[in-house]
C-alpha positions in Angstrom: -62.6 -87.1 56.9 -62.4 -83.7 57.7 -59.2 -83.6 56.2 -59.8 -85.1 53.2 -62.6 -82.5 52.8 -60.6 -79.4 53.3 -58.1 -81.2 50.4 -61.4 -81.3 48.1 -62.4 -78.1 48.8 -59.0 -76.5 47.8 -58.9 -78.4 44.6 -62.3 -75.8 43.5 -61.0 -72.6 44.9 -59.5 -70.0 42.8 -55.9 -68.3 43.5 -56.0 -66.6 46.7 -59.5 -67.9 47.8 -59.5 -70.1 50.8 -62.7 -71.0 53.1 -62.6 -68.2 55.1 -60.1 -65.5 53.3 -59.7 -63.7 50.2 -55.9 -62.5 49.0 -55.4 -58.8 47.7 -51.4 -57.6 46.6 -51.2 -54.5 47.5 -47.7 -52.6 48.2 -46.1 -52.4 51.5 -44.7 -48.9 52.9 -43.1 -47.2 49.4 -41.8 -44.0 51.5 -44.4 -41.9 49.2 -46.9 -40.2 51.0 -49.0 -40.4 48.2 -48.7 -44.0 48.2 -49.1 -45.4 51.1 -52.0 -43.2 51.7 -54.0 -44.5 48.8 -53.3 -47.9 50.0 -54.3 -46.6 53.5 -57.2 -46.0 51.6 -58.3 -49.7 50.9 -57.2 -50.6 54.2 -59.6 -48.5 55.5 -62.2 -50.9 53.4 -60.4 -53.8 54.3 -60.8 -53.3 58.6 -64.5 -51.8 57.4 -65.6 -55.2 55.6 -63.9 -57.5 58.1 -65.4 -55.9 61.1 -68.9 -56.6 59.0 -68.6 -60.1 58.5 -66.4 -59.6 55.6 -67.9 -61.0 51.9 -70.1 -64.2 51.9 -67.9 -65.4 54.8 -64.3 -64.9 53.8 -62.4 -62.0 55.1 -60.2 -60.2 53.2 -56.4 -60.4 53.9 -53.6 -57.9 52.7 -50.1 -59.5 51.3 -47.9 -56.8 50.7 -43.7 -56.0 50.6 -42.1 -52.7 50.4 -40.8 -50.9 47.4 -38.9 -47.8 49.4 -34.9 -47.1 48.8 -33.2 -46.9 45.7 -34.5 -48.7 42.1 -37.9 -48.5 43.4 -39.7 -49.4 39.8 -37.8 -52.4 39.9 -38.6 -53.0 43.2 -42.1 -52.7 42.8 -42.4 -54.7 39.2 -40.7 -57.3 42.0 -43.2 -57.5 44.1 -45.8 -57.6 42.0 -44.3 -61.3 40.7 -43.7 -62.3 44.0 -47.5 -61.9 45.1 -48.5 -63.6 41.7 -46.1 -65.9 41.0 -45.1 -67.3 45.1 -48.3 -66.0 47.3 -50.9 -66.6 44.0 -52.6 -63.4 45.8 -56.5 -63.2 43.9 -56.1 -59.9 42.7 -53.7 -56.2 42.7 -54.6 -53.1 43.9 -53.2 -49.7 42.8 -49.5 -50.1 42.0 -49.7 -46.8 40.4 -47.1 -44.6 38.3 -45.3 -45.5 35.8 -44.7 -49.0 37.1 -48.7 -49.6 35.9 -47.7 -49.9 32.2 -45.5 -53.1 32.4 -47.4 -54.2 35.2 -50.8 -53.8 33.3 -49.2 -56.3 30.6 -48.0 -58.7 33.0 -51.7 -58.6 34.5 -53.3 -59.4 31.2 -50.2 -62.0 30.3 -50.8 -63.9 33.5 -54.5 -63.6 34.1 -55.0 -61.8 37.4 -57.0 -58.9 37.9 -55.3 -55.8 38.5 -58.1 -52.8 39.4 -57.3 -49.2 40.1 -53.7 -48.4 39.8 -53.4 -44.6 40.8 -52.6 -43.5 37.6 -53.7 -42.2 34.0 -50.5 -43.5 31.9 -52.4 -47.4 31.8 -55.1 -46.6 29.2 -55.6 -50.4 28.3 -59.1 -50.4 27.0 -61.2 -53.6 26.6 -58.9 -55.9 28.3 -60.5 -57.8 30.9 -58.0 -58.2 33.4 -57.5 -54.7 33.7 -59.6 -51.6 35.6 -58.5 -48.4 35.5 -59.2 -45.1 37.9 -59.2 -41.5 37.0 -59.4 -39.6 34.1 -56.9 -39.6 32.0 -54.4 -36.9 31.6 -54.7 -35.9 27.8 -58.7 -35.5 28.7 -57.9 -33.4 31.8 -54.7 -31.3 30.0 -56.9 -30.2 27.4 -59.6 -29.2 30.0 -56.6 -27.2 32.2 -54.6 -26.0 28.9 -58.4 -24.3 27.5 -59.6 -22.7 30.5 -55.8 -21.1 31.3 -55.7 -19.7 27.8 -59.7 -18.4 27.2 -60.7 -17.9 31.2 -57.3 -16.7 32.8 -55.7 -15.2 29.4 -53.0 -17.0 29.8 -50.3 -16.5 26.7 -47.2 -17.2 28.2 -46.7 -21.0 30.0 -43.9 -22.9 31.7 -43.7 -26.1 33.0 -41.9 -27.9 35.4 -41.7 -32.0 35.7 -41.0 -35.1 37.2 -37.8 -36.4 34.5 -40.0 -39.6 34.0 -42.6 -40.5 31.6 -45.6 -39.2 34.1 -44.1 -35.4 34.0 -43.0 -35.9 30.2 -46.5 -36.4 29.3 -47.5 -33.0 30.6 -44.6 -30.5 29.5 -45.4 -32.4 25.5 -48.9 -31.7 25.9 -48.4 -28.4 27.3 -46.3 -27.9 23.6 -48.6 -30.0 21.6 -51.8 -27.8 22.2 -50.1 -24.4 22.1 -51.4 -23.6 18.8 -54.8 -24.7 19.2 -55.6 -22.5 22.2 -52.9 -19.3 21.1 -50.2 -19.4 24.2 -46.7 -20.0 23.6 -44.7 -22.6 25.9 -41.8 -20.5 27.0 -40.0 -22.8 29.2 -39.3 -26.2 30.8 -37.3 -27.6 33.3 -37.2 -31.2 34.7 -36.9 -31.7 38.1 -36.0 -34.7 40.5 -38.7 -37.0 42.4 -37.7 -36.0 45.9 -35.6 -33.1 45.4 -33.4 -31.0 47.9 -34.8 -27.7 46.6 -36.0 -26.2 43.0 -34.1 -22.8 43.6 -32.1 -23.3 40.0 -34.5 -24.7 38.2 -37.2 -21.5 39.3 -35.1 -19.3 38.8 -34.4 -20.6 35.3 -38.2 -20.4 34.3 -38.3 -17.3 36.3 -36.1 -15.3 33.4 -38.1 -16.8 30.8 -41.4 -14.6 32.4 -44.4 -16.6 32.3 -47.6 -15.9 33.0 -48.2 -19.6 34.9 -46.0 -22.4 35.7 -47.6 -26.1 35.0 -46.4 -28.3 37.8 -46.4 -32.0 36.5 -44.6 -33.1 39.7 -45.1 -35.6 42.6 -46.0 -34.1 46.2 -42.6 -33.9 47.2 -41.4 -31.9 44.2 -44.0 -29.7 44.2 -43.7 -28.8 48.0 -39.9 -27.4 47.2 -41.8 -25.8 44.0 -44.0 -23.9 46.1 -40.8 -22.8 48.3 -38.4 -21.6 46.0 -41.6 -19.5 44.5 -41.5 -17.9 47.9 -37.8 -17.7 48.6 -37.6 -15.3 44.7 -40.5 -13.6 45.7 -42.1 -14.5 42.3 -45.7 -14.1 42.7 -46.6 -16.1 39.4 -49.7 -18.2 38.9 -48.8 -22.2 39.7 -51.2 -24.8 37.8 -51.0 -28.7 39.5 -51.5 -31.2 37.3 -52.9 -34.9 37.5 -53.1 -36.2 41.2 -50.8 -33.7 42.5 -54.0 -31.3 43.4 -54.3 -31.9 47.1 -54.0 -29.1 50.0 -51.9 -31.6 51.8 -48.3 -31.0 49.8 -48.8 -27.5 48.6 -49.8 -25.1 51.4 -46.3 -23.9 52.8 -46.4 -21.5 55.5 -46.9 -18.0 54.0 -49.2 -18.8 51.9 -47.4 -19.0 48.6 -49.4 -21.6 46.9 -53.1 -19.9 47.5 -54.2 -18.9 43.7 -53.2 -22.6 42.5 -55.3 -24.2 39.9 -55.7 -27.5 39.2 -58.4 -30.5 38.0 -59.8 -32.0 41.3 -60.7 -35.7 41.1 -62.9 -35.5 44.4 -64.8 -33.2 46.5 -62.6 -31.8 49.8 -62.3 -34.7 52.2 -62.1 -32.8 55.1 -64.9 -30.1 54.2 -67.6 -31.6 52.0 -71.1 -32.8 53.0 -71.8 -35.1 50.6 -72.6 -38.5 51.6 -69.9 -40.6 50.7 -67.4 -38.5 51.8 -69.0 -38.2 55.7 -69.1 -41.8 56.0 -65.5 -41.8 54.6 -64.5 -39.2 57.9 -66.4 -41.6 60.2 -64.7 -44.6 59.3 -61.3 -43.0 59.5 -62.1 -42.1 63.1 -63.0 -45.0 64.3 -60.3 -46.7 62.8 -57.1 -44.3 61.8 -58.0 -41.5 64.2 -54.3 -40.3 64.0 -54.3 -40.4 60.0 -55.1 -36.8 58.2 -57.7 -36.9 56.2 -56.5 -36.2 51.8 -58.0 -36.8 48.9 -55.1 -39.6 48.4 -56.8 -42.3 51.3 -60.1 -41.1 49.5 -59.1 -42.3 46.4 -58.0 -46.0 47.9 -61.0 -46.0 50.1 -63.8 -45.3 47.0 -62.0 -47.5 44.8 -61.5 -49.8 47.5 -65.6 -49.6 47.7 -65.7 -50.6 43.9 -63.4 -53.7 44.6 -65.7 -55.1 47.7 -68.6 -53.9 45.1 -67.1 -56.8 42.4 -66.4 -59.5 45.2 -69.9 -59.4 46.8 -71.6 -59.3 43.1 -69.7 -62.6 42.5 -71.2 -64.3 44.9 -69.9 -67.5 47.3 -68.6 -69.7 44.6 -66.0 -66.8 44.0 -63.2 -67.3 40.7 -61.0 -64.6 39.0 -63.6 -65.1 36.3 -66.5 -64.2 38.2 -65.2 -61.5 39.7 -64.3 -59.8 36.4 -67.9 -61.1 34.9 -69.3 -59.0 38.3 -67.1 -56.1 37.9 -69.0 -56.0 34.2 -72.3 -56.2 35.5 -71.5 -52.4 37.5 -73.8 -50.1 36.0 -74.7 -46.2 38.3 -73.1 -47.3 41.0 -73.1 -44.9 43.6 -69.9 -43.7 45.8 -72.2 -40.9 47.6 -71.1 -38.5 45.9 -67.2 -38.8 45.8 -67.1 -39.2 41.8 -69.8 -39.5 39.0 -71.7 -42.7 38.5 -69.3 -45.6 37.8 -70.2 -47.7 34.9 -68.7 -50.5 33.3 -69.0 -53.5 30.6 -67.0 -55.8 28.7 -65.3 -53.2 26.6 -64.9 -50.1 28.9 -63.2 -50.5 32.1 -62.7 -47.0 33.1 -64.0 -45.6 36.6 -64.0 -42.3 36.4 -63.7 -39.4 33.2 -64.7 -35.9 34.7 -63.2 -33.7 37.6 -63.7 -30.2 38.2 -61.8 -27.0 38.3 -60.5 -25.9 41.0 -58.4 -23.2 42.9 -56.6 -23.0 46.3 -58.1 -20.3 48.2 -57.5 -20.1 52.6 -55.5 -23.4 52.3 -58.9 -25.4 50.7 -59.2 -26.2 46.8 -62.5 -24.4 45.8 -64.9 -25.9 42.8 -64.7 -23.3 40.6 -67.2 -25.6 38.0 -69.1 -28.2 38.0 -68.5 -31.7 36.9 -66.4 -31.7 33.0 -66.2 -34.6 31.0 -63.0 -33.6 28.7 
């Protein structure tokens, strides 16, 4: 009997819902420290929720592979089928980069909720499969690219960048609004994901004399950035773009990032009082006290927050359908203070729009305004 009503129950539960668990694809370790700790992030919320009873009975359970080593897009546009397609996981999380485009389609195509890739490429609007996370980069380029030109008098920029379609995006902007705010791009260089060193390609943007370098790069990238600038002695003004502006991957010793700029996403996760952001500390004591605390776990861990946020608003009887119905119904919902108020509805499924200027002064990135809305 009991049997045959376990077999009943499992003909009404949706893809990765059992009695007791709930299925999230999320990616295993990438070799990416920016990666795996935003998904350090959400397992923060996952040990947090479980250890709480978990939502209307059902814990939540991670499936995840690996994307490290070489063809790692592939790897990861992989995985993503495997979890959808072999373990019919109930939703994504993150999967950010430029892996989130295609993904994002293959989302919508196959009807599983994807929420939160770390990213601002996937600007899908009005689809409801699809959430996305911070603001988006022509928003915060035209914030950065305004106040360089009228607040620092910057006339003379370079840029540096990833040789994908993430640091592409910046160095065309960078030339696109040129005119519009009166500075002159004078140079650009590409540079590798995980490069050995940026000595050449410094140098090269060195001659060309530029009053601030734009750094459109991943962590690792940037570190080596922030080297060679010592190693030529070049005291010019660096400007992080998108994601990249976290202490963690551009204080070298010596000092020779302090003066960076950048649009932060979040308050400093180590130094701020608001609430959110204390009760995000406590929980990564109690349960990754050997992990340092960044602003990349913060980002998994609030948007980890919004995802729990959907699941309980569904309610027991939980479908793909009513999560995405409950994800809807979000209206000022509160992360204590980590981002602005979080609103969504059937036609905008964006998190988050503003950020704040900021600049790297004794190792810390220090608001230098309030919250903009580009």
């Amino acid at each position: 009997m009991l049997v045959m009503q376990i077999l009943i129950l499992s003909l009404f539960l949706a893809q990765g819902v059992t009695a007791d668990a709930i299925v999230i694809g999320m990616e295993g370790t990438s070799g990416s420290f920016s990666v795996d700790q935003e998904n350090l992030g959400m397992r923060l919320v996952i040990r947090q929720t479980n250890a709480s009873g978990g939502i209307h009975g059902r814990r939540l359970v991670e499936k995840s592979y690996p994307r490290g080593g070489n063809n790692a897009l592939q790897r990861q546009i992989a995985n993503v089928r495997q979890l959808v397609e072999n373990d019919r996981v109930f939703l994504l999380f993150n999967f950010g980069g430029p892996g989130s485009v295609p993904i994002g389609s293959y989302a919508m195509e196959n009807d599983v909720p994807y929420l939160f890739p770390h990213t601002a490429l996937l600007t899908v609007d009005g689809d409801r499969h699809v959430y996305t996370s911070y603001p988006r980069y022509d928003g915060e380029s035209r914030v950065m690219l305004r106040y360089l030109a009228e607040e620092r008098d910057v006339r003379r920029v370079a840029v540096i960048y990833a040789d994908n379609i993430y640091g592409r995006y910046f160095a065309e902007r960078a030339k696109e609004l040129a005119s519009e705010f009166g500075y002159t791009v004078v140079g650009t260089q590409p540079l590798a994901r995980n490069p050995a060193d940026a000595q050449s390609e410094m140098r090269a943007l060195q001659e060309d004399e530029p009053d601030a370098v734009i750094m459109a790069l991943y962590p690792a990238g940037a570190k080596k950035v922030v080297e060679a600038k010592a190693t030529l002695g070049w005291k010019v003004r660096l400007v992080s773009s998108g994601p990249l502006t976290d202490e963690q991957y551009l204080n070298v010793e010596g000092g020779e990032a302090e003066g960076t700029l950048g649009f932060c996403y979040y308050p400093d996760p180590n130094l701020s009082d608001v609430p959110g952001i204390v009760e995000y500390r406590r929980l990564m004591a109690a349960f990754f006290p050997d992990e340092q605390l960044n602003r990349y776990s913060l980002y998994g861990y609030v948007f980890g927050k919004l995802v729990v946020e959907g699941l309980e608003r569904a309610g027991p009887e939980l479908t793909q359908q009513r999560f995405l119905d409950a994800m809807e119904s979000i209206r000022d919902w509160d992360s204590g203070g980590i981002m602005p108020a979080v609103n969504f509805s059937s036609s905008d499924h964006h998190a988050q729009d503003a950020g704040f200027i900021c600049e790297l002064e004794d190792g810390r990135f220090r608001a230098l305004s309030g919250w903009v809305v580009p």
